[in-house]
C-alpha positions as CSV (number, residue, x, y, z in Angstrom):
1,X,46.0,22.3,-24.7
2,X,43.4,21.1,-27.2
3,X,41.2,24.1,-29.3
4,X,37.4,23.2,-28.6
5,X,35.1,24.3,-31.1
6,X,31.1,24.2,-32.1
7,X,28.5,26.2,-34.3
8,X,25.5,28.1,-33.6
9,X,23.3,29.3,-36.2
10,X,20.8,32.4,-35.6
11,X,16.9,31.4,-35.6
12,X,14.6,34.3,-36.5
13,X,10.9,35.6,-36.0
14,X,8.6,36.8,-38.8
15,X,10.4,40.2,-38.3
16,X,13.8,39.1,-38.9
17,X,14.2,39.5,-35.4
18,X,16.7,37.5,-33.8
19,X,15.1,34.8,-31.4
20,X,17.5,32.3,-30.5
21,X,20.4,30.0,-31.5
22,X,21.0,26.2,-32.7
23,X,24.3,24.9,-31.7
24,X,25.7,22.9,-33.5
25,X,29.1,20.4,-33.5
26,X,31.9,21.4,-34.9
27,X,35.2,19.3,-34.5
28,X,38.0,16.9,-36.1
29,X,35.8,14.1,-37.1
30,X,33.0,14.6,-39.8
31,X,29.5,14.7,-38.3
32,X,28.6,11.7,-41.0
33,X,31.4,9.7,-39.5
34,X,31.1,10.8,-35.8
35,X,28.8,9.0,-33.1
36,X,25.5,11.3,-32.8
37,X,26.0,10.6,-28.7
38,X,29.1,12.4,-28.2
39,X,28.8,14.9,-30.8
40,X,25.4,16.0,-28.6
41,X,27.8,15.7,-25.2
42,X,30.5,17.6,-27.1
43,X,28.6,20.7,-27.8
44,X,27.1,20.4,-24.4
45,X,30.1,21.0,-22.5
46,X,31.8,23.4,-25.0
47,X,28.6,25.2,-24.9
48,X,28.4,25.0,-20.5
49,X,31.8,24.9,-19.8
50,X,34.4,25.7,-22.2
51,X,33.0,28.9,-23.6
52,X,30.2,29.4,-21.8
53,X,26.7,29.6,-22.5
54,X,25.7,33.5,-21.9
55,X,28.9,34.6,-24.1
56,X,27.3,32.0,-26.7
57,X,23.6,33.1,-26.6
58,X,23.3,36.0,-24.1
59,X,20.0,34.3,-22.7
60,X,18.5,34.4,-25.6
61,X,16.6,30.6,-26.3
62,X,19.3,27.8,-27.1
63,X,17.9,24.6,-29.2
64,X,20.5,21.4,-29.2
65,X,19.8,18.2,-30.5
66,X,19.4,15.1,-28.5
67,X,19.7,11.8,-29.6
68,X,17.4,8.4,-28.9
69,X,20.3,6.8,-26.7
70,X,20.7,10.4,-24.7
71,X,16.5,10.6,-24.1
72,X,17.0,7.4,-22.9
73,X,20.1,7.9,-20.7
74,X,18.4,10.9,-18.9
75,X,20.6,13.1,-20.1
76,X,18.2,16.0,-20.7
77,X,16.9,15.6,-16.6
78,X,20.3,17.0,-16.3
79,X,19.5,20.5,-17.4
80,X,17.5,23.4,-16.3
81,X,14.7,24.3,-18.7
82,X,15.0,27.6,-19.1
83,X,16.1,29.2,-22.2
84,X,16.8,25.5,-23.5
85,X,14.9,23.7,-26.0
86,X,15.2,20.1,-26.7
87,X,15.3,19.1,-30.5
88,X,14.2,15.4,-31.1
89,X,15.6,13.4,-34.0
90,X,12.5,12.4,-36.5
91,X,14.1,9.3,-36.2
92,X,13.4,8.3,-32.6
93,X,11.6,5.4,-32.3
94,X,8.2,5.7,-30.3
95,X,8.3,2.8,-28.2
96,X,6.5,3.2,-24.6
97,X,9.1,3.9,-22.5
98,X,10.1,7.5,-25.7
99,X,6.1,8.1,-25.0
100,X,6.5,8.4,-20.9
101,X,9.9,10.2,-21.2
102,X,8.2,13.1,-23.7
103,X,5.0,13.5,-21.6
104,X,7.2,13.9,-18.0
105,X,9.5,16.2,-19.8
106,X,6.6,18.4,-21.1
107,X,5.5,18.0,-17.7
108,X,8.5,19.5,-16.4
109,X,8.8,22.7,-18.2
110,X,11.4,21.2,-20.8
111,X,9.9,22.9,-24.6
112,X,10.4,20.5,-27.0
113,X,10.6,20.6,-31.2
114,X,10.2,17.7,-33.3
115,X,13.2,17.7,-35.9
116,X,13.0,17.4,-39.8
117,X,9.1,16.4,-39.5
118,X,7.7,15.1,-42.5
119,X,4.1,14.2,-43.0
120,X,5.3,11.0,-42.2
121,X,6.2,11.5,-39.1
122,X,3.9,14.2,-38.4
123,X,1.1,11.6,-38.7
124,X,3.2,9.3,-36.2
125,X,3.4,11.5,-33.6
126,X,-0.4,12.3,-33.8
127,X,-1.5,8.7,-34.0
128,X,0.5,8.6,-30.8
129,X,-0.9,11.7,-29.2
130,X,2.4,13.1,-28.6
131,X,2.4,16.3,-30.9
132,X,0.4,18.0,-28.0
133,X,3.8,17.8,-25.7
134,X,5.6,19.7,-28.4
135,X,6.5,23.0,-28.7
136,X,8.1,23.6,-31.9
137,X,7.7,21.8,-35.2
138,X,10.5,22.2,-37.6
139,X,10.3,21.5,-41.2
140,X,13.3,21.2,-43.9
141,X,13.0,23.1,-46.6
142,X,15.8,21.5,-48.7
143,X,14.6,17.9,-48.0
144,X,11.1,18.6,-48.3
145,X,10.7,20.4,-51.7
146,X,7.5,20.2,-53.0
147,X,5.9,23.7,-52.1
148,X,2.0,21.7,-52.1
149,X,3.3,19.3,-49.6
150,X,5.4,22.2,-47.1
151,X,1.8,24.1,-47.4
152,X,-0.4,21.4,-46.8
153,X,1.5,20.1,-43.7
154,X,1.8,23.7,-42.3
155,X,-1.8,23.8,-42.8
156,X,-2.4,20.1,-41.2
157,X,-0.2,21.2,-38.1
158,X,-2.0,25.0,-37.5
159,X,-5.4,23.9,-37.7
160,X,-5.5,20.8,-35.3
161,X,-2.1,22.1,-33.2
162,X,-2.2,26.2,-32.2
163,X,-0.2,26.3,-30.0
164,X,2.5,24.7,-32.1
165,X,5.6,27.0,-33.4
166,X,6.2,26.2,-36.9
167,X,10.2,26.8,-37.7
168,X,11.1,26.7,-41.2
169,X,14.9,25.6,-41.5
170,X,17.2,25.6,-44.3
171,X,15.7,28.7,-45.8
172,X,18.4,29.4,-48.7
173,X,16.6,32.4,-50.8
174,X,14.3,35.1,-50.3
175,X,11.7,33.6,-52.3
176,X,11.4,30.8,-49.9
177,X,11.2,32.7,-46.5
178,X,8.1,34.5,-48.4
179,X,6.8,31.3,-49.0
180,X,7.0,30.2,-45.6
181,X,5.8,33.3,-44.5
182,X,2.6,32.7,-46.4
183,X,2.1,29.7,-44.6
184,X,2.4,30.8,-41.7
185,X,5.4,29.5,-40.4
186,X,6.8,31.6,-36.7
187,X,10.5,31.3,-37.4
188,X,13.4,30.6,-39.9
189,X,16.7,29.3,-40.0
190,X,19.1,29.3,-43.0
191,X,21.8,30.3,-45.0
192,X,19.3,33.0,-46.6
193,X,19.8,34.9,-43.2
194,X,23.3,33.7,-41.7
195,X,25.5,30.8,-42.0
196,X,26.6,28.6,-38.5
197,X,29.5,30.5,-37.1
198,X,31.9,28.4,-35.6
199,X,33.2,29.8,-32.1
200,X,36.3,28.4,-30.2
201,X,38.0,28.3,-27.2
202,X,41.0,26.4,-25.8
203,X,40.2,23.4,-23.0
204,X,42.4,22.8,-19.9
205,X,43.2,19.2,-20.1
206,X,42.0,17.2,-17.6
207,X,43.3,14.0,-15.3
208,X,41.8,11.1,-16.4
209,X,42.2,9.5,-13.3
210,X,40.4,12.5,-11.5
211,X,37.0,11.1,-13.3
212,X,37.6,8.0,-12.4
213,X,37.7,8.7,-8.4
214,X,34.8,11.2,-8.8
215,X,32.2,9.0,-10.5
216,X,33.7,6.0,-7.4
217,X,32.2,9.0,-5.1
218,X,29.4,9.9,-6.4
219,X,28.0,6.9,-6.6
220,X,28.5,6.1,-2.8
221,X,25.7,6.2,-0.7
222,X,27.5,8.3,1.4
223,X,28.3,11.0,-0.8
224,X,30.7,13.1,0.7
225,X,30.6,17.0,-1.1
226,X,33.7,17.4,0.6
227,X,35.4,14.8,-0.6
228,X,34.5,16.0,-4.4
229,X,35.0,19.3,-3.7
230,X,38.7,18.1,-2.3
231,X,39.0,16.1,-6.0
232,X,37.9,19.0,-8.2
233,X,40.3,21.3,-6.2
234,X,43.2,19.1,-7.7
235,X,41.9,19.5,-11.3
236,X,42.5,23.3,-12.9
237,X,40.5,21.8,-15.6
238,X,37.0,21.1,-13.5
239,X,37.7,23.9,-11.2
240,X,37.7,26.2,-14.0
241,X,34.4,24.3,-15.1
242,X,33.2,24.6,-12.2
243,X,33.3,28.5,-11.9
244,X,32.3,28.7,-15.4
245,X,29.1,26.6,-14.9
246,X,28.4,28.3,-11.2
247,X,28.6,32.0,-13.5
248,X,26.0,30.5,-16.2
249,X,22.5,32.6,-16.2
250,X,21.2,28.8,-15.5
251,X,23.0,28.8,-12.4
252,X,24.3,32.1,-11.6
253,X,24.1,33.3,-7.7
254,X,24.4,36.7,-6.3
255,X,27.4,35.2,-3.9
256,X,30.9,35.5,-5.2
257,X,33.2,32.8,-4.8
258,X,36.2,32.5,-2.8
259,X,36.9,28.4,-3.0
260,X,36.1,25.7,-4.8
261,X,34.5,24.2,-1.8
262,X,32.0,27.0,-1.1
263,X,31.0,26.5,-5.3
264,X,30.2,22.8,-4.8
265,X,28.2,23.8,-1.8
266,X,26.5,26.1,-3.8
267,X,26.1,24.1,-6.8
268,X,24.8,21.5,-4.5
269,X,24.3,17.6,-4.4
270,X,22.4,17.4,-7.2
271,X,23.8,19.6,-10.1
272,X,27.1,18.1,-8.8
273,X,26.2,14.4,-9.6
274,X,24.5,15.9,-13.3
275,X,27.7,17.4,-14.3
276,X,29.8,15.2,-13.4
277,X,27.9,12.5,-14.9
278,X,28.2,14.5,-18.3
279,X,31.6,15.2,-18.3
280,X,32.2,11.4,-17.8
281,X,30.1,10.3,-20.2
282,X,32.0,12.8,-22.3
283,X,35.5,11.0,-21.3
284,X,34.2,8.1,-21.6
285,X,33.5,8.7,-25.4
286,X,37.0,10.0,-26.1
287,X,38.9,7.7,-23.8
288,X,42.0,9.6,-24.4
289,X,44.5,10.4,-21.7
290,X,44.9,14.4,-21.5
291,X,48.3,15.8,-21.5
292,X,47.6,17.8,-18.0
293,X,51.1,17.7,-16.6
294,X,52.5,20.7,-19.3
295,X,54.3,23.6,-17.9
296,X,51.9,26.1,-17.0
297,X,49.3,23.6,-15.5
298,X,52.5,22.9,-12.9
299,X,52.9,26.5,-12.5
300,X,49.4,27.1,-11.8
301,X,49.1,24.0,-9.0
302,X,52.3,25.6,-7.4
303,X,51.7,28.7,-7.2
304,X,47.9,27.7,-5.4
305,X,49.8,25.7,-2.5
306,X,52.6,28.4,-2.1
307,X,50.2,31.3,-1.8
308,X,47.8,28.9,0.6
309,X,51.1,28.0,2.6
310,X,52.3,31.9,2.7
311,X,48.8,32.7,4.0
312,X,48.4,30.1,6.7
313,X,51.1,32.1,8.1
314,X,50.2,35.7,7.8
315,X,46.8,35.8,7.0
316,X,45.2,32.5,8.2
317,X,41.9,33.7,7.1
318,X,42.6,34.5,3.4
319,X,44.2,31.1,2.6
320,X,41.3,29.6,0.5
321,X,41.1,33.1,-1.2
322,X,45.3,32.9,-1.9
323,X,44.7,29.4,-3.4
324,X,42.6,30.4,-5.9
325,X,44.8,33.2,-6.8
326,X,47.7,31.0,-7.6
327,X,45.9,28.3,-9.3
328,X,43.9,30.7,-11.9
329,X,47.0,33.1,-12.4
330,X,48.3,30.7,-15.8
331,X,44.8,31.0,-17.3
332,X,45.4,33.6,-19.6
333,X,48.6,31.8,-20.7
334,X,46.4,28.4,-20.8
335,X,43.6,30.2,-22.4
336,X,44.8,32.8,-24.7
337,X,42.6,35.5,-23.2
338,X,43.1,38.4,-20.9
339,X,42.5,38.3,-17.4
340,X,39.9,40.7,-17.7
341,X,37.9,38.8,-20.3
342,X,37.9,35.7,-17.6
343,X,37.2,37.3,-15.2
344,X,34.0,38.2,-16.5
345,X,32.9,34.7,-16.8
346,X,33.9,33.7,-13.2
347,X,32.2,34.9,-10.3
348,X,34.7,35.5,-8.0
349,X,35.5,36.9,-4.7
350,X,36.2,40.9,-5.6
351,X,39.8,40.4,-3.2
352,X,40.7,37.5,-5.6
353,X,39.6,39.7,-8.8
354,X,41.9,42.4,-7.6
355,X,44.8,40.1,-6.6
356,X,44.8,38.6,-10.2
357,X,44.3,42.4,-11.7
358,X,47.8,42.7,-9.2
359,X,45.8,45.7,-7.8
360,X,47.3,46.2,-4.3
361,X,46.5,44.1,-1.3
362,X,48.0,41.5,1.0
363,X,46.3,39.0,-1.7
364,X,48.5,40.7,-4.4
365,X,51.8,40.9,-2.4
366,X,51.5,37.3,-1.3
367,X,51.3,36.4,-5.2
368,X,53.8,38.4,-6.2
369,X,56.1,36.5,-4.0
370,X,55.0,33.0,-5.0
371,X,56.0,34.2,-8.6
372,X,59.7,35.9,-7.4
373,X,60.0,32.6,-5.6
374,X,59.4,30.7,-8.8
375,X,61.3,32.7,-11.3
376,X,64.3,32.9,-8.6
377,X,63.9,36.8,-8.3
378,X,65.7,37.1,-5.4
379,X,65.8,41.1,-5.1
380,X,61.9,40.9,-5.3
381,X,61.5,38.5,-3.4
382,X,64.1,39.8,-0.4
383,X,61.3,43.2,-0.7
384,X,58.3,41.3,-0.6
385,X,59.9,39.2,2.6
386,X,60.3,42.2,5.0
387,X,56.8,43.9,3.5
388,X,54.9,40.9,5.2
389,X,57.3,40.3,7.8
390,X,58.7,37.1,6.8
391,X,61.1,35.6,7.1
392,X,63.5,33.1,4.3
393,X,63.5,29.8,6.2
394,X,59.5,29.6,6.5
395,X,59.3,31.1,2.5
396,X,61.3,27.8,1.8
397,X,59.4,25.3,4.0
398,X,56.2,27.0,2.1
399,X,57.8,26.6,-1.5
400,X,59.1,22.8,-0.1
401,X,55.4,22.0,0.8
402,X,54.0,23.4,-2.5
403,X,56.2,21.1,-4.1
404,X,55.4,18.2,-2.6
405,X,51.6,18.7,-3.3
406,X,52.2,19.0,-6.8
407,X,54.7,15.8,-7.3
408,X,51.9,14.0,-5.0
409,X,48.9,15.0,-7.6
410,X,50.8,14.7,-10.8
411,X,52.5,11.0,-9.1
412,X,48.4,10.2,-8.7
C-alpha cells in the first residue's frame, strides 16, 4: 500500500469567513523538482478518488492549479464546474489556440482565476481581452511588495473589471490583510490565517496491465460499457475509485449501488472515458508497476467469487450484491479505517452495508462462511452449512472456482 497525500489551504471572505479551499501537492518529490503535469493529476485523483472530495471540502468552492500542457490536453473538459475553480499559471503563454480554450471554458460555466498576476501580466491579458472570462484575480503578496504597486493594480483591475474577485494570497501578518482590505480585495489566503494542512490516505494499488486493456477499450469505436465494467470489476483499486467518485457531491445519485456494473451505467459513457483518461495519464506519469498481488488484495478477490459462487446457489438473485461484499470486506485492513467511516463515502446497497456491518441476513451468513472457509474454521463453517442448507461438496467446488478466478487475474 502506498500513503497518498496533498494540502489544502483555507481561502477567506472579508469577514474571515471561510469560503473555500486551494489544494495543493504534497508528496516524495519536491514541487521545484517535480513535473507541474503530474503534480496537478496527483492532487486530482487524491482529491476525487483517494480521499474524496466532500470529506476534503464539504462542497465548499475547491481552486487547483492547472498547467499550460493540461489546458492544452483537455484535461479541465474532464470536470464538472461546479464548486471547482480553475487557477491559471501567469505563465501560460497566450497563443490562439490558450485564447479559444479560455473563452469556451467561460462559456461553459468553468470560473476561472488568473494566478500570481502582476501588472505585467495583468496588462497581457487585457491587451488580449481575456480578463473579461475571468473570475478571480489573485495577487502575491510576498512576490509583489511594493504596497503603491498592490494598490494601484487593485485599483486598475476594480475600476475597468467589477465583476472581478480580487484574492489576496500569501497574507503573512495582520497589517497586510488590513492593507488589502483597504483596497478592496474579496478574499485572502495565508499563513496569517492558516497554514496548508496536509491530509492523507492510503491507495489500493492498482494492475498496471488493467490500464493498459481499459484505455485499448475505450478508444474502440465500439465501446463496450460492459466490457469496462467487467475490467474494473477485477481491479479493488478502480472499483473502490469508482464508488468513491459515483458518492462525490459532483456525481452523487440518489440510487444506491449494488455492482460495479450498475456504477458504470450510472456514471455513464462519458465520465467513464474522463476518468479513465486521468487516471492513465496519471500512470503514465509514474510508470511504476503497483505491488497489487499482497495478501489482503487476494483475500478480498477471494472472498468476492466465493460469496458470488455460494449465492448462485442459494440466492441467485443476490450474487452481484455477495460480490461486493467479499471484495470490500479487506478495506479497513487495506485502508486503515473503520468500516463505518467507508461506508460513508460509498453509496451502497443498504443489504451490502449491513452485510459488511455483519448485521444479520442471508448476505451476512453467506460472508461469514467465505471467511470460515478461508481461515479453515471448520466448526463455523459445519454451522453456517446446515443454516443455508448446504451442503460440503458444492462449498468446495465454490471455494475451487474462487480460486481459479483469482490465479486467472493475478496470472493476467
Amino acid at each position: 500500500m502506498s500513503i497518498v497525500m496533498l494540502a489544502k489551504q483555507p481561502i477567506l471572505n472579508r469577514k474571515k469567513e471561510l469560503f473555500g479551499y486551494e489544494l495543493l501537492y504534497r508528496g516524495a518529490e519536491p514541487i521545484d523538482q517535480l513535473d507541474g503535469d503530474f503534480a496537478t493529476i496527483d492532487v486530482v485523483v487524491n482529491a476525487f478518488l483517494n480521499i474524496g472530495i466532500k470529506q476534503l471540502t464539504d462542497g465548499y468552492p475547491v481552486f487547483i492549479n492547472f498547467t499550460e500542457n493540461l489546458l492544452k490536453e483537455g484535461i479541465i473538459q474532464q470536470f464538472n464546474p461546479s464548486n471547482l475553480v480553475i487557477e491559471i499559471l501567469e505563465t501560460v503563454e497566450l497563443t490562439d489556440d490558450i485564447k479559444d480554450l479560455i473563452k469556451k471554458l467561460a462559456q461553459n460555466g468553468y470560473r476561472l482565476a488568473l494566478d500570481d498576476v502582476t501588472f505585467g501580466t495583468y496588462r497581457a491579458w487585457d491587451e488580449a481581452d481575456l480578463v473579461r472570462y475571468l473570475t478571480f484575480i489573485k495577487v502575491d503578496f510576498m512576490q509583489c511588495q511594493s504596497k503603491f504597486v498592490r494598490q494601484r493594480l487593485a485599483e486598475s483591475i476594480r475600476k475597468k473589471y467589477p465583476h472581478i474577485r480580487l484574492l489576496a494570497e500569501k497574507i503573512e501578518t495582520e497589517e497586510v490583510f488590513k492593507e488589502a482590505l483597504k483596497d478592496g480585495y474579496h478574499y485572502f489566503q495565508g499563513y496569517f490565517f492558516m497554514r496548508p494542512k496536509v491530509m492523507q490516505s492510503v491507495e489500493i494499488p492498482s494492475y498496471y496491465y488493467t490500464y493498459l486493456k481499459l484505455i485499448r477499450q475505450i478508444d474502440r469505436k465500439d465501446f463496450d460499457l460492459k466490457k469496462i465494467a467487467d475490467l474494473i470489476q477485477m481491479d479493488l483499486s478502480l472499483s473502490y475509485k469508482l464508488l468513491k467518485l459515483i458518492n462525490s457531491p459532483y456525481y452523487r445519485r440518489v440510487t444506491r449501488i449494488y455492482s460495479i456494473h450498475q456504477a458504470v451505467v450510472l456514471l455513464g459513457q462519458e465520465e467513464i472515458k474522463k476518468w479513465l483518461y486521468i487516471l492513465a495519464l496519471r500512470e503514465n506519469y509514474q510508470r511504476t508497476e503497483a505491488q497489487g498481488t499482497s495478501a489482503l488484495i487476494k483475500s478480498s478477490y477471494y472472498r468476492a467469487k466465493m460469496a458470488e459462487a455460494i449465492a448462485e446457489i442459494i440466492a441467485p438473485n443476490l450474487k452481484q450484491e455477495a460480490f461486493l461484499v467479499g471484495y470490500f470486506s479487506q478495506l479497513p485492513a487495506i485502508l486503515s479505517q473503520s468500516m463505518e467511516k467507508l461506508l460513508n463515502s460509498l453509496s451502497l446497497d443498504v443489504a451490502i452495508e449491513q452485510a459488511l456491518l455483519k448485521q444479520p441476513g442471508v448476505l451476512t451468513d453467506i460472508y461469514q462462511l467465505v471467511v470460515a472457509y478461508e481461515e479453515v474454521n471448520w466448526s463455523e463453517l459445519d454451522r453456517l452449512i446446515v443454516k443455508l442448507k448446504l451442503d460440503k461438496e458444492s462449498v468446495f467446488i465454490c471455494y475451487q472456482s474462487a480460486q481459479t478466478w483469482v490465479q486467472q487475474i493475478l496470472k493476467n
